[in-house]
C-alpha positions, 0 to 999 in steps of 0.5 A, a space after each residue: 371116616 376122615 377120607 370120607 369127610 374130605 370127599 364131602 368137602 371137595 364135593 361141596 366145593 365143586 357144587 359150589 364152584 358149578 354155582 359161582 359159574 354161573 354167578 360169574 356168567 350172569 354177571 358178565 351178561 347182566 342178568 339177575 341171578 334168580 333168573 331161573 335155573 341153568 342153560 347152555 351159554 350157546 344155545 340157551 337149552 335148559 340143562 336137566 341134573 345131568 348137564 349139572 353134575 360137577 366135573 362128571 357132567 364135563 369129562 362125561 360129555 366131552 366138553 360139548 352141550 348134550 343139545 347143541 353140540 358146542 364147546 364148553 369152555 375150559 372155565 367151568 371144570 378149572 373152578 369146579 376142581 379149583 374151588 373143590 380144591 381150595 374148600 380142602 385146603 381150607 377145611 381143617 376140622 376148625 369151627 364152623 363159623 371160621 370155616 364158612 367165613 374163610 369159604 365165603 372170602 374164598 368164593 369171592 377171590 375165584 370170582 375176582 380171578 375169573 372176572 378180572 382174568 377175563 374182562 379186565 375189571 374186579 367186579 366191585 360186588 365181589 369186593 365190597 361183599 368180602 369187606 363187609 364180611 371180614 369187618 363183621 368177622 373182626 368186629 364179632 372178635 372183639 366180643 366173648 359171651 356178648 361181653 367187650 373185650 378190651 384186648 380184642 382190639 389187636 387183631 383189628 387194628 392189625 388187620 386195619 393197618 394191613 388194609 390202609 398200608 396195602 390199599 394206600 400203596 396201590 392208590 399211590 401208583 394209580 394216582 401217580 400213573 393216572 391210572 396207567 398202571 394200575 386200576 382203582 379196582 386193585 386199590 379196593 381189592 388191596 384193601 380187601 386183602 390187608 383186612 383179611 390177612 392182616 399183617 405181616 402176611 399181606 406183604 407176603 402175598 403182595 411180594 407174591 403177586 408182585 413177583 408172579 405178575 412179573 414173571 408171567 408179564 416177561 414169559 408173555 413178552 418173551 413168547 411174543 403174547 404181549 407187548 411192554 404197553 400191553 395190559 395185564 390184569 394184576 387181580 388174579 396175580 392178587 389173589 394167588 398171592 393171598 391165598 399163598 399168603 393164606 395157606 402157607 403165609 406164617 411158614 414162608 415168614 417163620 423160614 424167612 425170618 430163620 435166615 435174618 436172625 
């Protein structure tokens, strides 16, 4: 039964991941995303349901659309499977309201990921939706049966201080390059971040980035891919370290701290 249950769940996420494609898509083109239903980037055919199937649909017709013939980009699989992916890490047999609220704010990282990875710019949408939704989720904390609770105010301010100390950082190295180095858009995902990991598993994630970001940046160099002026998009980095800092955060700190103590 439990096998079946996560089959579900990784199904439900690579429907979902199809359906943030085409947020993604819409977006980058500026189109409203109730324009009707999907098409071929290429040729602009609209796809019937068996263009549409997840994963199925890509394997079955060799990454070419049915009508024009032309590729598909690797993208559509790779957050089909990433997004499928990620709903099971998440899904743990935990409250629904948890569940969906870590869903919604995973949603948002794969969209920032793609977007940024693509055109070099965090889409503020993408942002401005996960803070709105973590702060409700904090603030719905504070309260049991409709009642205040005064000692709920930890985790808030906890995640508050992540927030403020993260976006604080990164609005000190754009203020200071000017924006050379770093984007105002990281500053306000660096928020996003603190609000929703909270503290101390922000700096594990923004070591994380750090140090993944550095890593790819000189293999780039290295391969002759990039240049030192070159630009990187640090968002994806970003949001890998968050959802390190998500899954595997209190283990990498506990074994950590086992070393310090």
């Amino acid at each position: 039964m439990a096998i079946l249950i996560y089959c579900l769940v990784f199904v439900l996420g690579a429907c979902w991941g199809s359906f943030l494609n085409c947020l993604i898509y819409r977006w980058e083109q500026g189109q409203k995303l109730n324009r009707g239903r999907s098409f071929c980037p290429k040729c602009h055919h609209q796809l019937g349901f068996w263009d549409l199937i997840p994963i199925f649909s890509f394997i079955f017709l060799r990454r070419k659309c049915r009508y024009c013939r032309k590729k598909i980009a690797w993208q559509y699989l790779l957050v089909e499977i990433s997004t499928g992916l990620i709903f099971l890490l998440i899904f743990n047999f935990q409250s629904w309201i948890i569940l969906f609220y870590q869903w919604f704010i995973a949603s948002c990282f794969i969209v920032i990921f793609i977007y940024d990875l693509k055109h070099y710019l965090i889409p503020d949408r993408a942002v401005y939706a996960g803070i709105i939704v973590v702060f409700l989720f904090r603030i719905s904390n504070l309260f049991e049966n409709w009642q205040l609770i005064i000692g709920n105010y930890d985790p808030l301010l906890n995640s508050l201080l992540a927030a403020v100390v993260a976006s604080g950082f990164f609005f000190c190295i754009w203020a200071f390059s000017r924006g050379r180095y770093m984007g105002f858009g990281d500053v306000k995902l660096a928020f996003l971040l603190g609000l929703f990991l909270g503290w101390p598993n922000i700096l594990l994630a923004l070591f994380t980035a750090f140090l993944s970001g550095a890593l790819v940046g000189v293999g780039l160099m290295i391969l002759g891919r990039k240049k030192m002026q070159s630009q990187v998009p640090f968002g994806p980095f970003l949001v890998g370290g968050a959802l390190v800092a998500l899954f595997f955060g209190e283990r990498i700190i506990n074994w950590y701290l086992s070393f310090s103590i």
